[in-house]
C-alpha positions as CSV (number, residue, x, y, z in Angstrom):
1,X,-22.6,9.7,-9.9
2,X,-19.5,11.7,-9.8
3,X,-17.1,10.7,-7.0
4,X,-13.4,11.9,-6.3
5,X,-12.1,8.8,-4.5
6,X,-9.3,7.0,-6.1
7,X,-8.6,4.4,-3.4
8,X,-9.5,1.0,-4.1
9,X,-7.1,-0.9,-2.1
10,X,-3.7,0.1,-0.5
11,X,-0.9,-1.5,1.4
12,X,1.2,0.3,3.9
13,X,5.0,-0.9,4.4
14,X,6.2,-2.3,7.6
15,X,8.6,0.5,8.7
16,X,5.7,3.5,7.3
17,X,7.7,5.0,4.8
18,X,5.7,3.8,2.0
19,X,2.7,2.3,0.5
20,X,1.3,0.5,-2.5
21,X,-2.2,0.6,-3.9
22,X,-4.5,0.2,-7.2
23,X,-7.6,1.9,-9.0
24,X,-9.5,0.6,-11.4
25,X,-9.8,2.3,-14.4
26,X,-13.4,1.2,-15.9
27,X,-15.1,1.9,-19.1
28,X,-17.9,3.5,-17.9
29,X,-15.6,6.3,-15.4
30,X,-17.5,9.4,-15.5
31,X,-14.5,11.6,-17.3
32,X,-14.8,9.6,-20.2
33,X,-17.8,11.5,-21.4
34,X,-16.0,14.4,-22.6
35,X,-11.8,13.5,-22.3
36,X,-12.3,12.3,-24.9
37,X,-15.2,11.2,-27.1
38,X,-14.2,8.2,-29.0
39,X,-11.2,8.2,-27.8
40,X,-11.1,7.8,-23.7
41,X,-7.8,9.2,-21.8
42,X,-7.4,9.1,-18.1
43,X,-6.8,13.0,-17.6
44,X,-3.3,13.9,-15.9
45,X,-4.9,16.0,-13.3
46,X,-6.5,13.1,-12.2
47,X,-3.4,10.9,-11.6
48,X,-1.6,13.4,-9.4
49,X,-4.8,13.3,-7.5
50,X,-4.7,9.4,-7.4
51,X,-1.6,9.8,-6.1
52,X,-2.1,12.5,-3.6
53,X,-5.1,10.4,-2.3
54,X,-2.4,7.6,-1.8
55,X,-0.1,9.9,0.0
56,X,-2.4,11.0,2.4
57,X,-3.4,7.5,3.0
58,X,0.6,7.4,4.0
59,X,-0.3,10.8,6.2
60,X,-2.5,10.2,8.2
61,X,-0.2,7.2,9.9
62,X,1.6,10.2,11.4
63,X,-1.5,12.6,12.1
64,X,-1.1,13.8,15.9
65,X,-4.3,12.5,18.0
66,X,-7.0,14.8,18.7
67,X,-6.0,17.6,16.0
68,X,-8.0,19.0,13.5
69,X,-6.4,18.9,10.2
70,X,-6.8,18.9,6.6
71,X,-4.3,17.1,4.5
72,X,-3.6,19.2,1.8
73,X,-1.8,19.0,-1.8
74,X,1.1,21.8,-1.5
75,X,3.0,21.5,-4.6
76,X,3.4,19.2,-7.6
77,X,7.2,18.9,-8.9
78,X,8.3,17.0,-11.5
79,X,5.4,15.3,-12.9
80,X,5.8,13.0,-15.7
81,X,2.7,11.3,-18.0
82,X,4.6,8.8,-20.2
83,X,1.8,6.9,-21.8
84,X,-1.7,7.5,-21.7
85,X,-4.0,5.9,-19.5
86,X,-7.3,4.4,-21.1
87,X,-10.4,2.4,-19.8
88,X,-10.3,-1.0,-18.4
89,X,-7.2,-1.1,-16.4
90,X,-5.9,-1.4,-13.1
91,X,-3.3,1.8,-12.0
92,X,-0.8,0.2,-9.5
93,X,0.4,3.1,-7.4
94,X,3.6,3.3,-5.5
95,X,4.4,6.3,-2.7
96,X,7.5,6.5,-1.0
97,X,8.2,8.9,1.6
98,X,11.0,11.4,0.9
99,X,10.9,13.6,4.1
100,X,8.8,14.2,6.8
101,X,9.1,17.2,8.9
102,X,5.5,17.6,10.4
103,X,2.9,19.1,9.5
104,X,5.3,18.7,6.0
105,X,6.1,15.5,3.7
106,X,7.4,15.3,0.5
107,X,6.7,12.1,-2.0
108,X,7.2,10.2,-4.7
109,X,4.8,8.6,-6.4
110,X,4.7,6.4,-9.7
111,X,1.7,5.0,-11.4
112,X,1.8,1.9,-13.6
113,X,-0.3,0.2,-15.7
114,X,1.0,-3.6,-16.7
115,X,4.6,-3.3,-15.1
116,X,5.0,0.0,-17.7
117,X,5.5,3.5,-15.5
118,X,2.7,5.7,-17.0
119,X,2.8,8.8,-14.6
120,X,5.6,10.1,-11.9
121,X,5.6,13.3,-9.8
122,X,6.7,14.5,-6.3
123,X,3.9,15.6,-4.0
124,X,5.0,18.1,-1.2
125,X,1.9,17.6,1.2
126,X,0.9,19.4,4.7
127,X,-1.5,19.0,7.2
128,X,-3.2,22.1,7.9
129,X,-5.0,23.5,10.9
130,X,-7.9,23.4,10.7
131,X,-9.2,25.6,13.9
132,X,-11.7,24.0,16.3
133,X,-14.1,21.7,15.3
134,X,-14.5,18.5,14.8
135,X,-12.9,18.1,11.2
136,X,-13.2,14.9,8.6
137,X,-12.0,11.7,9.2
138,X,-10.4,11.1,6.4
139,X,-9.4,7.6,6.3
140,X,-13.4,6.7,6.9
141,X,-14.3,9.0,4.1
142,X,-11.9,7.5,1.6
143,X,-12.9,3.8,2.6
144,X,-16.5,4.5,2.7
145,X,-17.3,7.3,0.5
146,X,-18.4,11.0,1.1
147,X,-22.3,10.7,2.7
């Protein structure tokens, strides 16, 4: 089964402004199939969207009650993939929160593998309308899984 959530676990600071969280990276992770045969790489798409899963995680501490939004990936800046990822390990993600001028945050975030930075980028994220309607509750859908 093919699933897009990269949450495992996350902590979220005291004072909000940042969070740490892991993945496990197993052998049997559907990507592996075809990046790459024989030789398995986690792909660097899929690390910015670890982190941006993590920052939204961050988010949605801030999201205004009774709104219907859709936290969304606005821009990547800066991303860095220093080492590649393979199977059987456990991604420790740290976000920090640069700015926040709501709907609008900016972050870093840095993956490591072992103590050893693997990945880095800066994530401008936004919550966007999303009109009437009932929209997704995210946090349940990350910590549950889509139905």
């Amino acid at each position: 089964m093919v699933s897009y959530i990269f949450l495992n676990f996350f902590e979220i600071s005291e004072d909000g402004n940042s969070l740490t969280g892991s993945f496990q990276i197993k052998k049997d992770f559907w990507v592996f199939k075809d990046h790459f045969p024989g030789f398995p790489i986690f792909p660097g798409a899929l690390m910015i969207e670890v982190m941006a899963q993590h920052c939204v995680a961050l988010m949605m501490q801030k999201k205004e009650k009774n709104t219907s939004v859709l936290p969304t990936l606005i821009q990547v800046d800066r991303a860095k993939f220093l080492e590649p990822v393979v199977p059987e390990c456990e991604l420790t993600i740290t976000i920090k929160k640069e700015m926040e001028m709501y709907p609008n945050f900016k972050f870093l975030g840095e993956i490591h593998v072992n103590d050893k930075k693997v990945s880095s980028a800066r994530l401008t994220m936004a919550f966007k309308d999303m009109g009437t309607g009932p929209g997704l509750d995210f946090m349940d859908f990350f910590l549950k899984g889509a139905s």
